[in-house]
N, C-alpha and C positions, 0 to 999 in steps of 0.2 A: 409635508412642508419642510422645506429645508433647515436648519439652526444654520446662526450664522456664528463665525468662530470669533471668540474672542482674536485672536493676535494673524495677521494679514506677515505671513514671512515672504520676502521679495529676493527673488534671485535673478542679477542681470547675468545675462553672462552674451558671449559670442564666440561663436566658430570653434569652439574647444569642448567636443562633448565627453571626452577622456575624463574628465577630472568631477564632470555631473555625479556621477553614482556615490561619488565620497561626500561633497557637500551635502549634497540631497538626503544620502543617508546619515548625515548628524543631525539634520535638521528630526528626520522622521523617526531618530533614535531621545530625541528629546523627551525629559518624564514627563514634563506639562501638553498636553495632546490635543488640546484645543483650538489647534490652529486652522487657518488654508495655506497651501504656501505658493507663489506666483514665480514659474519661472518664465522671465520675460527675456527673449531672443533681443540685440539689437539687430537685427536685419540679418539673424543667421540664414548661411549658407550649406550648412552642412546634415548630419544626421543628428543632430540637438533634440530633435522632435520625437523624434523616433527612440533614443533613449531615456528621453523624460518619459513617453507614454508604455515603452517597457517595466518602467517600476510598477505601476500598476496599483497605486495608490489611488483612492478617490478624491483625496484633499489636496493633490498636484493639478494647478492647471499650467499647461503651456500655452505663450502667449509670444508673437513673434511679430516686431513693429515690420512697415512695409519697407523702410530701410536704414540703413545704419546711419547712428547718429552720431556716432565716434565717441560717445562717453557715456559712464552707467547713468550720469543723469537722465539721459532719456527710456531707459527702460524702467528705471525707477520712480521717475512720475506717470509711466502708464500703468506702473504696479499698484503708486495711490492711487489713482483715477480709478482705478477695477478694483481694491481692497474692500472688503465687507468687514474686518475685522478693527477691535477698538483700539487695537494696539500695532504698530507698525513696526515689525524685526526686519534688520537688511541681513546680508550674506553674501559675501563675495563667491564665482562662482570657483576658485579655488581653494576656498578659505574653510574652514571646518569650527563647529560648535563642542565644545563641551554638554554631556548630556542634560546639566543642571540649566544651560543656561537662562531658556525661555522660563522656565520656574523660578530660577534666584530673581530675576527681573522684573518679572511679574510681581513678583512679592514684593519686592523693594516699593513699586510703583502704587500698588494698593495697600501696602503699612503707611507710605509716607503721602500720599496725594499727587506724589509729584506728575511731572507731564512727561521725563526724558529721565531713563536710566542709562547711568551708564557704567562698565565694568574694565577688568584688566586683560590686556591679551597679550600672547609671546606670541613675537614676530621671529620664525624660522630663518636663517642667515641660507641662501643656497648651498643644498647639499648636508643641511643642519649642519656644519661648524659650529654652531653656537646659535644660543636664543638667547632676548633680551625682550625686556619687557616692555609695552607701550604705557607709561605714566599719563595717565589720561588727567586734563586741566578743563573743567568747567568754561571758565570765563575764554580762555583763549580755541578752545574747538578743538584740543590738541588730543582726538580720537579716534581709532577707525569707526566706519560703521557696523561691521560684525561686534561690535562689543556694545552696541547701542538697542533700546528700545525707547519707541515717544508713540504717544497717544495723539492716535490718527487727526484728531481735532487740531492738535496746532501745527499741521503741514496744509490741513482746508482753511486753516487763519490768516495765515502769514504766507503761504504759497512752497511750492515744492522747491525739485533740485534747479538750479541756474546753471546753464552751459558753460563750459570753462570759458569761453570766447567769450559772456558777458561780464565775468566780476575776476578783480586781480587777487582771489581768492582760488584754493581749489575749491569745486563744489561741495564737495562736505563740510571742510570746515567752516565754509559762510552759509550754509544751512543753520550748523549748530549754535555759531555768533549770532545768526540773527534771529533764532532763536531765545537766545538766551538773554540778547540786546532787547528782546520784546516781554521779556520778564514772566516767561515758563520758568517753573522748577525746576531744578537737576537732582536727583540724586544718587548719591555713587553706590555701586554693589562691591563690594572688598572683598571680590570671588576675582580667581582666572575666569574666564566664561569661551575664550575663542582664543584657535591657531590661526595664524595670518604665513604667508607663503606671498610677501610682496611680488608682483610681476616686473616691476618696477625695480628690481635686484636680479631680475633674469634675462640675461639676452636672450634674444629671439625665442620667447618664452611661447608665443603665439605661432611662430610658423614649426617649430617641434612637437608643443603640444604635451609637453610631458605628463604623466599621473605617478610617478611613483613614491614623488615625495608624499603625495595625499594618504596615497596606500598603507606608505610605512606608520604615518602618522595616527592614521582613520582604524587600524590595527591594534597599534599601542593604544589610544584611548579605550578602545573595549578591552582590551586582554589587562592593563594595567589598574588595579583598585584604585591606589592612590597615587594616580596620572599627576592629579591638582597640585596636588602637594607637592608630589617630586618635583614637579617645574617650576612654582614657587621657590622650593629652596635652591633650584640652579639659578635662580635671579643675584641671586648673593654667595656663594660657598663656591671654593677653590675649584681646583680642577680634578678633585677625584669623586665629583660626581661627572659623569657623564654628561656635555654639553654646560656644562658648568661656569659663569664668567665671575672670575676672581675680581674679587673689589678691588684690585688694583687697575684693571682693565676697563672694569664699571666708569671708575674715576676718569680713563683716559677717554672715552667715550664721552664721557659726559662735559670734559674741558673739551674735547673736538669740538662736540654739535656749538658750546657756547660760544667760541672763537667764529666758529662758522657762524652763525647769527650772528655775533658782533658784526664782524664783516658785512656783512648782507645791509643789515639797517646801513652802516655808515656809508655806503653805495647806495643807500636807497631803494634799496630792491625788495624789502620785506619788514615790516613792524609786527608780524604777526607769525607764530609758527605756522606754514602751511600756506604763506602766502610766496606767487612765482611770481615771474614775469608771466606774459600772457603767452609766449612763447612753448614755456620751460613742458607743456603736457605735451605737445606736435614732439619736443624732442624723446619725453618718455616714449610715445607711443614708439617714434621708431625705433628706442634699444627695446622693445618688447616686441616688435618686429610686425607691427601693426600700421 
């Protein structure tokens, strides 16, 4: 008889099977081992299949919708609909785990009851120039989902991902708001947990196809003891650490985004970090060359 695993890890990806062996292998580098993990195709075309089933794990299934749906919301509600697991991790399929992280999360969520962990990530600048970190906000959604874990129950409560075509939200973040509008707990893990590699920062990220940023990275984490740390402190310290953003730059960064929202609301276009025009993802997709 089978066991069924605690934690259901979900990886949408499409047409990009280059950058699979890195994700997959943080995921299967994780200390907490109790998982399954679902990599779901959006209507891939390519060798995705063939490279998930190279790894040669038992707790990988591949899972390939009949066609593409043009956003990870639809592989990601076929990933709940097939989860056995009590706990729901997402993963972008360029994106990379810290080895801690399904254990910090875990823990977090069974010390405190809660429903939705959620943690810090460094989002990688193209070419690593520089990393910065995602300040993740409870109330406003303001997270990726590789830094997230939630208890499969309040996605079969409240219902899964919404296509970007139906809410003037992106899908994530109105998962998480209405989530948290529905009165799940949150609470936070005050670990790094995950590297993000936006595609959404990369032209034609999707017809290249690159791995090498994953490589370098998916490297450094194992060969580096304390990876965590050091990234941690390039969030704040000058420029003689290595990818370092000096609080001077922090500060200009952070009057941009403000200005930038100001803006935004008084057009009317956003009361929410996270939220677009209905437009604004057709135009991501094509700088990503999708």
């Amino acid at each position: 008889m089978l066991s069924v695993p605690r934690v259901t890890v979900i990886i949408a990806t499409y047409n990009w099977s280059g950058v699979l062996p890195y994700s997959i292998g943080s995921v299967l580098r994780q200390t907490f081992a109790d998982f399954e993990l679902l990599v779901v195709g959006d209507g891939c075309t390519d060798d995705s299949a063939e490279i998930v089933s190279a790894i040669g794990d038992p707790r990988i299934r591949w899972i390939n919708l009949p066609e593409n749906s043009r956003h990870q919301s639809g592989p990601n509600n076929e990933g709940l609909a097939q989860a056995g697991g009590e706990f729901i991790a997402y993963l972008g399929h360029d994106d990379l785990w810290l080895p801690h992280h399904l254990a910090a999360s875990i823990a977090a969520l069974d010390g405190t009851g809660a429903d939705f962990s959620y943690a810090l990530t460094a989002n990688v600048a193209p070419g690593g120039a520089f990393v910065w970190p995602t300040i993740p906000d409870a109330a406003t959604g303001a997270f990726a989902p590789l830094c997230i874990v939630h208890r499969k129950r309040m996605t079969d409560e409240i219902g899964g991902w919404r296509h970007y075509r139906e809410t003037k939200l992106t899908p994530d973040v109105e998962l998480w708001q209405r989530a948290h509008a529905a009165g799940y707990r949150f609470t936070f893990v005050p670990r790094l947990t995950g590297i993000k590699f936006a595609a959404g920062h990369r032209r034609d990220v999707y017809l290249t196809r690159p791995s090498h940023e994953q490589a370098l990275w998916s490297a450094r984490i194992e060969a580096e003891p304390d990876f965590e740390f050091a990234q941690m402190a390039n969030f704040i310290v000058g420029p003689a650490v290595p990818n370092g953003i000096p609080y001077r730059s922090l500060l200009r960064m952070l009057l941009r985004q403000t200005v930038a929202r100001l803006r935004k609301r008084r057009a009317g276009v956003a009361r929410w970090p996270g939220l677009r025009p209905r437009s604004s993802i057709d135009e991501v997709r094509r700088f990503k060359g999708l």
